[in-house]
MARVO-534801 format. One record per atom (N, C-alpha, C, O, CB): x, y, z. Coordinates in steps of 0.1 Angstrom, whole numbers, plus 5000, padded with zeros to 4 digits. Glycine has a CB too. Example, Ala and Ser with C-alpha at 12.3 -4.5 7.8 and 13.67 -1.06 7.14 Angstrom:
<rs>
513249435078/512349555078/513249675078/514249675085/511349555090/512849785071/513749895071/512950005079/513450115080/514149945057/
</rs>
This chain:
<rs>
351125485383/351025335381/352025265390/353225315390/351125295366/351725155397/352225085403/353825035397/354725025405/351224985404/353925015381/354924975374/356625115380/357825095381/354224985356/355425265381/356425355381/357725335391/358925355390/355825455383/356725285405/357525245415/358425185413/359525235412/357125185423/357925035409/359324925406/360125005399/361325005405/359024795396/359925085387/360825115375/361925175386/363125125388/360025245361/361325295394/362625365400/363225245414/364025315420/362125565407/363125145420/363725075425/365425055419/365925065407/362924985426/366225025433/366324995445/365825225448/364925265456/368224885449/366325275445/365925405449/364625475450/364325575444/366625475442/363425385461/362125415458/361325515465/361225485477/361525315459/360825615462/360025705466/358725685467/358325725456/360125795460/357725655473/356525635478/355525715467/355725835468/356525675492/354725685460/354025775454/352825815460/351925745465/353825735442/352725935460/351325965469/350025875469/349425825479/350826095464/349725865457/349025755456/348225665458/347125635454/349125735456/349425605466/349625465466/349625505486/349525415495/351325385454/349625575488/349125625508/347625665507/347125785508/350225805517/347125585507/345625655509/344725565520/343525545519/344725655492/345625505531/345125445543/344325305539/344825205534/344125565550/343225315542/342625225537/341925165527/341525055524/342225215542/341625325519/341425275503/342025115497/343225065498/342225395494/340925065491/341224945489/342224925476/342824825474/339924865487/342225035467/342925035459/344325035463/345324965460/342425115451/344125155471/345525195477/346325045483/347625045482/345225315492/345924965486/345924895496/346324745488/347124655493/344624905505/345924735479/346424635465/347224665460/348124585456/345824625454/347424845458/348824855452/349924845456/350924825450/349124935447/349624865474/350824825484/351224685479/352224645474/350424815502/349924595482/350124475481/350924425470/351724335474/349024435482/350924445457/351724425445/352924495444/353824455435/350924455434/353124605452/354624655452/355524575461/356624535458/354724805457/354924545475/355624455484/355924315480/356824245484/354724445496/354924245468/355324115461/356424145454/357124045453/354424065451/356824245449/357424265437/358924275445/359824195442/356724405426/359224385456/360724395463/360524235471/361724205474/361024565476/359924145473/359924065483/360923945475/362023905476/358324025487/359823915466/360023825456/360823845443/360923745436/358923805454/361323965439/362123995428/362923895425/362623825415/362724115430/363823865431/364423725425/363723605423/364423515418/365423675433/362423555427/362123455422/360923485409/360223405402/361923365434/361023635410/359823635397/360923665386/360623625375/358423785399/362123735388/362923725378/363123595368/363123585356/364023745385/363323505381/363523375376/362423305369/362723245359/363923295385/361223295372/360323255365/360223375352/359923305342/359123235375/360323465350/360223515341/361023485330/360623485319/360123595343/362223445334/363423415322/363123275319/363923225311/365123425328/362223185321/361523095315/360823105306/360622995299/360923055321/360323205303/359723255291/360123355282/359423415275/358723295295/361823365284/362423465278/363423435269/364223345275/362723555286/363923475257/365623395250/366423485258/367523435262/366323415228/366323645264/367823615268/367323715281/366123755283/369523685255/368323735290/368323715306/367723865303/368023945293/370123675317/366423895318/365324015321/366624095322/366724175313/364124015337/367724095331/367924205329/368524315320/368624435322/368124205337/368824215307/369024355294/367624415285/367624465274/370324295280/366724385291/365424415290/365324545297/365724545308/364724305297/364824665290/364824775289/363624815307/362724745311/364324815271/364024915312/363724915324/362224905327/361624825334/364225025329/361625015320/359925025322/359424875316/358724815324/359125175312/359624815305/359224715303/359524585315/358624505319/359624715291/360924565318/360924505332/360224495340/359724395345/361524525339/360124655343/358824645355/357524605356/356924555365/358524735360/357024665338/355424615341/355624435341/354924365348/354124675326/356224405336/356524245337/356324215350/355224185354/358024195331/357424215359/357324225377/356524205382/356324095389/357424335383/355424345378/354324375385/353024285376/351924265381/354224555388/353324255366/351924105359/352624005365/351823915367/351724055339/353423985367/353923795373/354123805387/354723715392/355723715366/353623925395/353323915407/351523865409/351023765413/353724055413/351024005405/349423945401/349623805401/349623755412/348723995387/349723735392/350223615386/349823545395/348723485395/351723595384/350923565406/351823445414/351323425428/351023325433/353423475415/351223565432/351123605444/349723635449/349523605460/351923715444/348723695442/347723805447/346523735434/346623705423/348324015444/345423725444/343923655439/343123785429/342323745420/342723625456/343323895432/342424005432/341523975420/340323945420/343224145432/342623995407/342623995396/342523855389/343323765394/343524055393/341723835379/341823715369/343223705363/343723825363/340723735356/344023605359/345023625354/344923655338/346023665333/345623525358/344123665331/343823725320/343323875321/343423955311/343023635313/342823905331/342824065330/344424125336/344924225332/341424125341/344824055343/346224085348/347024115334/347524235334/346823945357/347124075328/348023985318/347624105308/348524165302/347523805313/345924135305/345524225296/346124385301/346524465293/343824205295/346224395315/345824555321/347624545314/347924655311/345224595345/348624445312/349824445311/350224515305/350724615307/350324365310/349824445292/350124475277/349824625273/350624695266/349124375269/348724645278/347824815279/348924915281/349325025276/346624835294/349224855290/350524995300/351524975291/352025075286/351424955321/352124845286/353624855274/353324905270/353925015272/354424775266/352124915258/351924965248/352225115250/352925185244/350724915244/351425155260/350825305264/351925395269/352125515267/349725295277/352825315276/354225355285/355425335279/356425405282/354425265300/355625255271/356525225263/356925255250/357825315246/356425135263/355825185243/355725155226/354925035224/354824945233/357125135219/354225015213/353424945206/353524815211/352824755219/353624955192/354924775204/355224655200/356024595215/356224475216/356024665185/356324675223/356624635239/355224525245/355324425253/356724825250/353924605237/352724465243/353124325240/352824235247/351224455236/353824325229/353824195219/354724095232/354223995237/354824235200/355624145236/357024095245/356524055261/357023965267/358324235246/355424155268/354324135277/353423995278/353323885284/353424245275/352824085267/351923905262/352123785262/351223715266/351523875252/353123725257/354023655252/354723585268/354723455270/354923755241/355223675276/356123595287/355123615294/354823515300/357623645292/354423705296/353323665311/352423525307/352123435315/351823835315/352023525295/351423385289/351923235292/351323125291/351723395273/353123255296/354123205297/354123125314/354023005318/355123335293/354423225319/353923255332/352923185342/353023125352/353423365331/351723205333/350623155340/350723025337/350222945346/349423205337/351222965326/350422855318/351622805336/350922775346/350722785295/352622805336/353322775352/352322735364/352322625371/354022925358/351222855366/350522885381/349722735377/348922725367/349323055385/350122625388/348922515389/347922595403/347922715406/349622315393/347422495407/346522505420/346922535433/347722475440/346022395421/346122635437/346722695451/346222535467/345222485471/345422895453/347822505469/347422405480/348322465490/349022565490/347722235476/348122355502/348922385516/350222365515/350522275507/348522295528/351122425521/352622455521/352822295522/352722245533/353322575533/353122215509/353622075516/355222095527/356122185526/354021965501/355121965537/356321935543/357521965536/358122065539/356421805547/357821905528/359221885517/359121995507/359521965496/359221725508/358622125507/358422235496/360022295495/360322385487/357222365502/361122215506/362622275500/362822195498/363722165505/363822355505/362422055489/362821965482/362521925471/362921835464/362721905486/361822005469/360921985459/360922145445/360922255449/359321965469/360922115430/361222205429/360022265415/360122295403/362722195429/359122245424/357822255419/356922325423/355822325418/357322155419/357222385433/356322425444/356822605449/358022635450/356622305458/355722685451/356022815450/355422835461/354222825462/355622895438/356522855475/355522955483/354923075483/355123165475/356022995490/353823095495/353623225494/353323275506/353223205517/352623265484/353023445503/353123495517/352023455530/352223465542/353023645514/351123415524/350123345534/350123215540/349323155547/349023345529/351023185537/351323005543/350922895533/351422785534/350022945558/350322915523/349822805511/350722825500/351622915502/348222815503/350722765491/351722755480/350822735467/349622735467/352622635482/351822725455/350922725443/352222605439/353422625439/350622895433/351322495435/351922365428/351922425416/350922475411/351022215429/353422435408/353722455395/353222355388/352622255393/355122475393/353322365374/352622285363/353922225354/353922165344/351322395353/355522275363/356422165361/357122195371/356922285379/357222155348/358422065369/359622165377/360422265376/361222245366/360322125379/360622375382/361222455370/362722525378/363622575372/360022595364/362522495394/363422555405/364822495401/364722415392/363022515422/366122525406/366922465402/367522305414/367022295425/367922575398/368322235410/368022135414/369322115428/369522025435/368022035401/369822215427/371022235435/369922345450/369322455449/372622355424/370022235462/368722285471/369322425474/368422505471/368422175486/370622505480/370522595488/370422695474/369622785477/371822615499/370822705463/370122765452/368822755450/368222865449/370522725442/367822635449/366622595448/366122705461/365622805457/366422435450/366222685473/366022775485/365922935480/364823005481/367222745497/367222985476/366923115474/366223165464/365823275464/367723175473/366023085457/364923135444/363623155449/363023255449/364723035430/363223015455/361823005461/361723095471/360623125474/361522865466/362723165478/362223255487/362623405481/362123505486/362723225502/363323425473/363723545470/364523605476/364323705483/362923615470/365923555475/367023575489/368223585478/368123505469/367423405502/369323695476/370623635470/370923495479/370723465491/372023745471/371523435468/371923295468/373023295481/372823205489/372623255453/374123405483/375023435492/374323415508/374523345518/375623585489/373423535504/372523535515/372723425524/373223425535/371223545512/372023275514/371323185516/372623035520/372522925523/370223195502/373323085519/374522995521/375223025533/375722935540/375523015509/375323155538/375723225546/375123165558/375823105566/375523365543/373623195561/372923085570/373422965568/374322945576/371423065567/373022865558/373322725560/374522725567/374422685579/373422655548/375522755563/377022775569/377022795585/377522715593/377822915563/376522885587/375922925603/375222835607/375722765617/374923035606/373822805601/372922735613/372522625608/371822555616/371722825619/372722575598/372322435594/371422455579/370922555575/371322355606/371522305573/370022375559/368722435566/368222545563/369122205546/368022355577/367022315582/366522495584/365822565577/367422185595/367222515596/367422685602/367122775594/366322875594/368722725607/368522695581/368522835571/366622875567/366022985569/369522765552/366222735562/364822765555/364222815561/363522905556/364122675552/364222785576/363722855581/363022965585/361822995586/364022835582/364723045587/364923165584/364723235570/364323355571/366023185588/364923215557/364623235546/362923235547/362323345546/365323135537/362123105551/361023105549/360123275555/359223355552/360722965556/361123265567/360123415577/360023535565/358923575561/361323505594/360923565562/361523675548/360523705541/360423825537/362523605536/359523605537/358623675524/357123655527/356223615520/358823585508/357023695538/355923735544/355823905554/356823945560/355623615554/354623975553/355724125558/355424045575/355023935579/354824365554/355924155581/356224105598/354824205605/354724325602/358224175607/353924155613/353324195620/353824335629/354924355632/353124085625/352724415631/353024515638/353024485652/351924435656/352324615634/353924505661/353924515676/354324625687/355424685689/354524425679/353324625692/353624725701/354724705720/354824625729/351924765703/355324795718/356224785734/355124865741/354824975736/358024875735/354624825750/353224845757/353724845777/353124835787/352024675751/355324875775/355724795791/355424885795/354824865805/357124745797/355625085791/355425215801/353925235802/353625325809/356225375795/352925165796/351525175797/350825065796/350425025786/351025255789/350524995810/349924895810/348124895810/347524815805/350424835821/347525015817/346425075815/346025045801/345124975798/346525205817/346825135792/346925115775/346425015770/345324995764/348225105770/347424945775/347424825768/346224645774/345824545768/349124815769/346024735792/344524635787/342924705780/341924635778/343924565803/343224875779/342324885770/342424825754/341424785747/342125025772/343224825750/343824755741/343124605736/342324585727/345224735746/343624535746/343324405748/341624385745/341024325737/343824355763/341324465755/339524445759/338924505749/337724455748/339024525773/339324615740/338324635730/339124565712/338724595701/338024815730/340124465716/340524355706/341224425697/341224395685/339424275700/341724515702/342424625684/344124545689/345024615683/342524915685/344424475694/344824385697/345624275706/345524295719/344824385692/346424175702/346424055713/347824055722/348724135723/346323905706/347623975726/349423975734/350123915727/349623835720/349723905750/351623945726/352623885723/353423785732/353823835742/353223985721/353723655730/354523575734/355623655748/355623625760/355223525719/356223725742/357623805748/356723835763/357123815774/358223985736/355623895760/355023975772/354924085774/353724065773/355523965781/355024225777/355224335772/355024405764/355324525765/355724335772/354224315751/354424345740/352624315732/352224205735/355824265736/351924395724/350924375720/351024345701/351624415693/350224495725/350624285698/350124275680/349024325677/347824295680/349824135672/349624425670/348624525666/347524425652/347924345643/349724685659/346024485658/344924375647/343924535641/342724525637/343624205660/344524615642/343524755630/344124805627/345324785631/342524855633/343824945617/344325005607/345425085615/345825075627/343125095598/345825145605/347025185603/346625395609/347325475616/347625135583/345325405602/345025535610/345125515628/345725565637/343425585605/344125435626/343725425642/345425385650/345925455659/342225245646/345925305645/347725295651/348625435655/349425455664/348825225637/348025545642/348925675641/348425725654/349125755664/348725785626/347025745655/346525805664/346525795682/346225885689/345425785659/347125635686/347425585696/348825625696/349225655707/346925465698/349725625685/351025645690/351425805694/352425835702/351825585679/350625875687/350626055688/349926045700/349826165704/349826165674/348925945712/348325995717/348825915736/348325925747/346825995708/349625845731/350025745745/351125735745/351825785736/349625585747/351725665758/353025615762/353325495753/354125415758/353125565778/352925455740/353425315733/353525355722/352825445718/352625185733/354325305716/355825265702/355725125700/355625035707/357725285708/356025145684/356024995679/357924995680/358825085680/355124965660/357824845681/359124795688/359024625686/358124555691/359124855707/360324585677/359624445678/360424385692/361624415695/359924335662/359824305698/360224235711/362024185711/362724145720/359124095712/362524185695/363824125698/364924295701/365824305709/364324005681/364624395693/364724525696/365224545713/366324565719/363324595693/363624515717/363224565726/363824495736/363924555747/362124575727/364324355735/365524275742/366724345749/367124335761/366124195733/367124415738/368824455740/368424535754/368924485764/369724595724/367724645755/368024715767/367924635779/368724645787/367124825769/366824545779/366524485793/367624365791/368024305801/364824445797/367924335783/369924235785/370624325791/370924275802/371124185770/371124485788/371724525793/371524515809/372324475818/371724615786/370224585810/369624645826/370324465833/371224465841/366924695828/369824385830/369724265834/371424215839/371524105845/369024185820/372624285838/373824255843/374624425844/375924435844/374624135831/373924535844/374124695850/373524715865/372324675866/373224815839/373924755875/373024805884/372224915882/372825025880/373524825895/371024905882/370525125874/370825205887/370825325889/368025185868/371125115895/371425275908/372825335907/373125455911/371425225927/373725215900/374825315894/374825375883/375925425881/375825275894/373925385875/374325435861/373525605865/372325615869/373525315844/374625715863/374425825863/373825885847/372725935845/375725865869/375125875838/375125865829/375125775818/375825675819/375525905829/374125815804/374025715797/374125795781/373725915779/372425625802/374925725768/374725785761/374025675750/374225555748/375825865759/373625715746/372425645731/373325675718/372925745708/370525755728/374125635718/375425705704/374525665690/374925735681/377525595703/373625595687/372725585676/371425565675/370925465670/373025525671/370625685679/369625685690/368425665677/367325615678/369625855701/369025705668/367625645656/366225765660/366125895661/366825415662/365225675662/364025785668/364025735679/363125645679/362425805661/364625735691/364225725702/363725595707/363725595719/363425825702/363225465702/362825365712/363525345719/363025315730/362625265709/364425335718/365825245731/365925395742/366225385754/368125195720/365725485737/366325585747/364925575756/365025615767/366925765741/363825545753/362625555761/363025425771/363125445783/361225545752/363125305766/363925225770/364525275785/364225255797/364725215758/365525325778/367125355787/366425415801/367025385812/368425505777/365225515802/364825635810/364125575818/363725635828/364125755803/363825395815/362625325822/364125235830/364525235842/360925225809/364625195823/365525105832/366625195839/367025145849/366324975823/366925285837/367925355846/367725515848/368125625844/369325335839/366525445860/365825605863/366625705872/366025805875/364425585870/368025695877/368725815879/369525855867/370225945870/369625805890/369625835857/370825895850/370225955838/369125915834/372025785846/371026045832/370926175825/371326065814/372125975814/371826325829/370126145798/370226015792/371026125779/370726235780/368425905788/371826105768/372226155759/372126095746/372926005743/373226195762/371326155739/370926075727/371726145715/372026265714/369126065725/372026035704/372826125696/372626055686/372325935688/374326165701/372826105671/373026065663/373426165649/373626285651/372125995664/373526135641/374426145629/373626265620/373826385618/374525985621/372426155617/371326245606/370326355609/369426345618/370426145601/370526445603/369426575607/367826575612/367326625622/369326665595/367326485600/366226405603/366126345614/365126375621/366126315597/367026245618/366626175632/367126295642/366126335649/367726005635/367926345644/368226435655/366526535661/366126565672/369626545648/365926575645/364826655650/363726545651/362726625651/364526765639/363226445653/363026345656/362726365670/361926415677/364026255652/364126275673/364726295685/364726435693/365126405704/365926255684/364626565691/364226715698/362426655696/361726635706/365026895686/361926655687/360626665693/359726565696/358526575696/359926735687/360626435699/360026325710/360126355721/359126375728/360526205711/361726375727/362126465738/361526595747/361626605759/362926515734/361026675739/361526815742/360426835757/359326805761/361126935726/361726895763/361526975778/361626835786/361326835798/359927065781/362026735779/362326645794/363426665798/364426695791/362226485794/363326635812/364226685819/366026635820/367026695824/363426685829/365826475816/366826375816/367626325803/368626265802/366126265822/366626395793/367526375778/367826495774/367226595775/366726305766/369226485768/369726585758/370226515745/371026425742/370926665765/369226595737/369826605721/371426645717/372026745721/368826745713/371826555712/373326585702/373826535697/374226425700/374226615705/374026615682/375126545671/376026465680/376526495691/376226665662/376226345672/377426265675/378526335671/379426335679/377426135669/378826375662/380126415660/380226495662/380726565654/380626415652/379926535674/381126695683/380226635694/379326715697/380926935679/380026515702/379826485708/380826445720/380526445732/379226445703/381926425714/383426375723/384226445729/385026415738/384226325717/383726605722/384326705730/384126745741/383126815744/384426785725/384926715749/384926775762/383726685773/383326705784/384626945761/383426615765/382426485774/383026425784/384026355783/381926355766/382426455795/382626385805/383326235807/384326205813/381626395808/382426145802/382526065804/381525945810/381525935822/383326085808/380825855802/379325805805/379625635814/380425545810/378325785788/378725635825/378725495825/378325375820/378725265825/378525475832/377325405808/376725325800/377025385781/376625495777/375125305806/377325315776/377225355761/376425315756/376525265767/378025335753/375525275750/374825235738/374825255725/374325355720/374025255740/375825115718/375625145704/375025055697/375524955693/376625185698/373725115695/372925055684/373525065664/372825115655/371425145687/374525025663/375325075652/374025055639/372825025642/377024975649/374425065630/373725055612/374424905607/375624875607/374625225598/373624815604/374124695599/373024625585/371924655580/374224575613/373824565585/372324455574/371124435574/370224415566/372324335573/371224445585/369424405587/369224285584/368224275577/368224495577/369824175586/369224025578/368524005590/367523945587/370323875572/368524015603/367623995608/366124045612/365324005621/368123975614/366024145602/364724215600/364324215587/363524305584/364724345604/364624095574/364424115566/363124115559/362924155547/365024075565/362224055569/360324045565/359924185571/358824215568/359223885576/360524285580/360324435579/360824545572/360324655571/360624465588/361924485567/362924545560/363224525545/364424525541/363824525567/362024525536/362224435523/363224425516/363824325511/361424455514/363524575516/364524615503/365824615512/366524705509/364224785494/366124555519/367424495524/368024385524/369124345529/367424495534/367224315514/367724205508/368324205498/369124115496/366924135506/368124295489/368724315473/369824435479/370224525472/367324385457/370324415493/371724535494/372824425502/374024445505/371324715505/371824325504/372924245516/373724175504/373224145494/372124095530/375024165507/376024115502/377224115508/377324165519/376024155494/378524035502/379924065510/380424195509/381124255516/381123975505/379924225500/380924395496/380424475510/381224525519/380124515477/378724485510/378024575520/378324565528/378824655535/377024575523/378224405533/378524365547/379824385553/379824365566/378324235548/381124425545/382424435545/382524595550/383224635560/383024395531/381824665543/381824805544/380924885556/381324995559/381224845530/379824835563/379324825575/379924805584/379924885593/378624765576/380824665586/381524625595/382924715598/383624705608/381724495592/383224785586/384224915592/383824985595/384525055602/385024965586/382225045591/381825175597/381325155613/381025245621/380625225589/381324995615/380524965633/381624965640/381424975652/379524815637/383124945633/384624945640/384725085644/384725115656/386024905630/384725165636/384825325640/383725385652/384125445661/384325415625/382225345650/381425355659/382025345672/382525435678/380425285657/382125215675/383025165685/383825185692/383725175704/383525115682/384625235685/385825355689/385225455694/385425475705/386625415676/384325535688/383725685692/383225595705/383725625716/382325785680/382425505706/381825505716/383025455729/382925505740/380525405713/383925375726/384525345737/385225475741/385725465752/385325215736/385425605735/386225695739/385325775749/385725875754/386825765726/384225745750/383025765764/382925705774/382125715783/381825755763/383625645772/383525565786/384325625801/385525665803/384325405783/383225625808/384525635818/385025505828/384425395829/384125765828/385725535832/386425435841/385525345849/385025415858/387325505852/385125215849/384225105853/383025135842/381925105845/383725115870/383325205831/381725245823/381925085819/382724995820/381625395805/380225115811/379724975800/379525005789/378725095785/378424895803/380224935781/380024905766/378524845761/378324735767/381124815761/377624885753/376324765750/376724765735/376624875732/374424825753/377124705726/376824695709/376024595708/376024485713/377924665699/374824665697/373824555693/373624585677/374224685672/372224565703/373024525672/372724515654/371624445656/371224395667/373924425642/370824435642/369624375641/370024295628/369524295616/368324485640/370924235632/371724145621/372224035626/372924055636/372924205615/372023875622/371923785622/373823735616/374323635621/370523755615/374223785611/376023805606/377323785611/378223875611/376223925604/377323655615/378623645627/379723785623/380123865632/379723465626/380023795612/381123915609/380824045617/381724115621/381123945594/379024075618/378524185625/378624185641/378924275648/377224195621/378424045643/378323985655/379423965664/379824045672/377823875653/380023825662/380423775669/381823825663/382823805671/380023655670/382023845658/383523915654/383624025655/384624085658/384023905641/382824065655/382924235659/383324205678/384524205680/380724345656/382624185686/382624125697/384324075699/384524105711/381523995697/385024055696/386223995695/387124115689/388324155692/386223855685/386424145683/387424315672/387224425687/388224455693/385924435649/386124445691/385924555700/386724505714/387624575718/384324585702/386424385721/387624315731/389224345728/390024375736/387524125731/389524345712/390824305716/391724485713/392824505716/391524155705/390624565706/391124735699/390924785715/391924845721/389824835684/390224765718/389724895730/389824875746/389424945754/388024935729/390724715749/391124695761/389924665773/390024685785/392024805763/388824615764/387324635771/387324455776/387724355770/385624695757/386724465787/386424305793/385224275788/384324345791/386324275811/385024145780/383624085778/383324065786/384124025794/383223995771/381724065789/380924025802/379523905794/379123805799/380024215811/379223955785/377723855781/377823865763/378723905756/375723955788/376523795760/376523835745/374823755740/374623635743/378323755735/374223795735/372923745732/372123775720/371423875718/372223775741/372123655710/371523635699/370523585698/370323475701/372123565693/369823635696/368423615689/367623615674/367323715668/367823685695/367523495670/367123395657/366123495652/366023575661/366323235660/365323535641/364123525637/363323435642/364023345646/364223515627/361923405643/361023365643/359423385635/358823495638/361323375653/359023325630/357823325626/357723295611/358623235604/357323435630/356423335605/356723355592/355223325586/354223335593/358123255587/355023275572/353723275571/352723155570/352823035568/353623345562/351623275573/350423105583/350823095594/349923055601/350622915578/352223125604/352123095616/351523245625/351423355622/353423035620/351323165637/351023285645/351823415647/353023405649/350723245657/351023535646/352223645647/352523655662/353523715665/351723805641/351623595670/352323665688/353123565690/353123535702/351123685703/354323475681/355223415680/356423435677/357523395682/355023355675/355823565663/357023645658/357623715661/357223805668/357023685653/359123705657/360123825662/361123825654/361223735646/360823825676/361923935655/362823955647/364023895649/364023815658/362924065645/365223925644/366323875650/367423995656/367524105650/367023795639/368223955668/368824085673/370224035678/370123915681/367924165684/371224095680/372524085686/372824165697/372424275695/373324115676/373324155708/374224195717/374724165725/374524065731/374024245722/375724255727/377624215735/377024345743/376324445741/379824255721/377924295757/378124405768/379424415772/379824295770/377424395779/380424495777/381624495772/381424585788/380424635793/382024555754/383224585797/382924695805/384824735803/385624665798/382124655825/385024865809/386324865809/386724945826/386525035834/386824945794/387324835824/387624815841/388024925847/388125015839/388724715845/388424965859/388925065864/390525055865/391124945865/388225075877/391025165866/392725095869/393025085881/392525135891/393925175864/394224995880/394124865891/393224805897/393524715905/394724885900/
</rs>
């Protein structure tokens, strides 16, 4: 049952289940689990409207089937809201205990009597605190007010953001931006393809409509299943890659000459996009991909294997006795707020503590990586984090520890969100290029 999921969140394991491609069932229950991590803070909140004391000393499995009825609810047509409400009660009873229906019934009742009429996303919907977005671009006019009346609070509820989160933007980029950016969040993000090593590909692509171009250029939105996707990616030169990703390398190439870069190392090579990347823009140099986790490393051996220009290796016995590269690349581990409509459950981890504790692990990165450099090498750091602390301070931390000359630096916003067009969308991305000079 769909509830099981939620129950074991933030630690979630996919239930078999619930992967059954296009099965329609399968495909609802995605749909109601993705409401549920999307929106968790604002179904929380509407739920404690109908509750004497706060969901969360509310015993776990009962939480969840709650969740997952005031998503139905709120979110998703499929179901009547009285069978929603009924299938609820069923499972407390059944999963819980008896009298757990009684506590179901009662607040999902609650709930609905809330859902007014599904209309168009009004203009003023962060002013208003009556009004429930949703992931398709329309909204559901509540049947009171119920949001709170303090707007950058009002903002994060209605989108399902910690409140921090949501202040953190304003602070940065204005209210206006913030919503913005909040708004992209609770819709998932279109699939796109990096289509630049196969253009063939990709006007067969085009011409039999599986799908369109992307804004960026380079880049396709994927419009069919998820089988037919597996099967083009096991079977061509194309990777999904969102266009802001796919930025960082060609910023780099864009102020590197590739006829000097011999050597290149990928110090957080993930599965390989960027190093495919790396092999297209700097076609003399020996590419070295590396990373941390066992998983990605074998990954990375059998995307690779027998080419001639990459080598597999742990980062950490990577420093020994290394030469010395003219390009680094560190794609470090960050927040992800700027992938947060790809990245659901990175929203209920962003915080100051996290964000504090990242930003020392991308200082250390840093270090490993500048200790590769050789003499006239280039520094690249990028994140897929929107976080001046990740960002632009880091940029300033790495200039002033490692004796490296800034050369550039390029931020890129989120874009899109729901109801608008996806060949608009993109994610958000960071990068600094850094060189360290030769002596004298």
């Amino acid at each position: 049952m769909i509830a099981s999921q939620v129950r074991r969140y933030p630690d979630l394991v996919p239930d078999p289940e619930l992967d059954g491609g296009n099965d329609r069932d399968s495909a609802f229950s995605h749909a109601i689990l993705d409401a549920v991590l999307r929106r968790w803070i604002t179904l929380e909140f509407l739920l404690e409207l109908g509750m004497r004391s706060p969901i969360r000393g509310v015993e776990a499995d009962v939480r969840a089937i709650l969740l997952v009825g005031a998503a139905q609810l709120l979110f998703l047509d499929r179901v009547p809201p009285h069978a929603a409400i009924d299938q609820s009660v069923r499972e407390a009873k059944a999963r819980v205990r008896e009298g757990a229906g009684g506590l179901v019934n009662a607040v999902l009742r609650r709930v609905a009597e809330l859902r007014g009429d599904r209309i168009d996303r009004p203009p003023d919907w962060t002013a208003r605190s009556d009004i429930l977005v949703r992931e398709d671009g329309g909204a559901v006019a509540l049947s009171r007010a119920v949001f709170p009346e303090e707007q950058t609070r009002r903002l994060a509820v209605q989108t399902g953001l910690p409140r921090g989160v949501v202040e953190r933007w304003v602070t940065s980029h204005g209210f206006d931006r913030a919503a913005g950016l909040a708004l992209k969040t609770i819709a998932p993000a279109p699939t796109i393809l990096n289509v630049e090593a196969a253009p063939e590909i990709s006007e067969r692509l085009r011409t039999e409509k599986l799908a369109v171009p992307h804004s960026s250029g380079a880049a396709l939105v994927w419009r069919s299943d998820r089988a037919h996707l597996k099967r083009l990616l096991d079977a061509t030169g194309v990777w999904v890659q969102d266009p802001s990703s796919a930025h960082v390398v060609r910023f780099i190439a864009g102020h590197v000459e590739p006829s000097a870069v011999r050597s290149v190392v990928d110090l957080c090579a993930g599965q390989g996009t960027k190093t495919r990347q790396l092999l297209r823009a700097f076609p003399k140099a020996q590419i070295t991909a590396a990373d941390v986790d066992p998983r990605r490393l074998d990954i990375l051996s059998r995307t690779f294997a027998g080419h001639s220009r990459v080598k597999i290796m742990d980062a950490r016995v990577l420093a020994a006795g290394f030469p010395g590269a003219n390009l680094v690349l560190l794609d470090v581990p960050c927040s992800n707020s700027g992938v947060l409509a790809r990245r659901v459950e990175a929203r209920h981890r962003l915080n100051g503590r996290s964000v504090g504790e990242l930003v020392e692990l991308q200082l250390r990165i840093a270090a490993a990586g500048a200790a590769l450099l050789a003499p006239g090498g280039w520094l690249a750091y990028s994140t897929c984090s929107i976080e001046p602390e990740e960002d632009q301070q880091q940029r300033e931390s790495i200039t002033r520890l490692h004796g490296l000359g800034f050369v550039a630096e390029n931020l890129i916003l989120p874009e899109g969100g729901p109801g608008m067009d996806a060949s608009l969308a993109r994610d958000g991305s960071y990068a600094a290029l850094f060189r360290r000079l030769p002596p004298g």
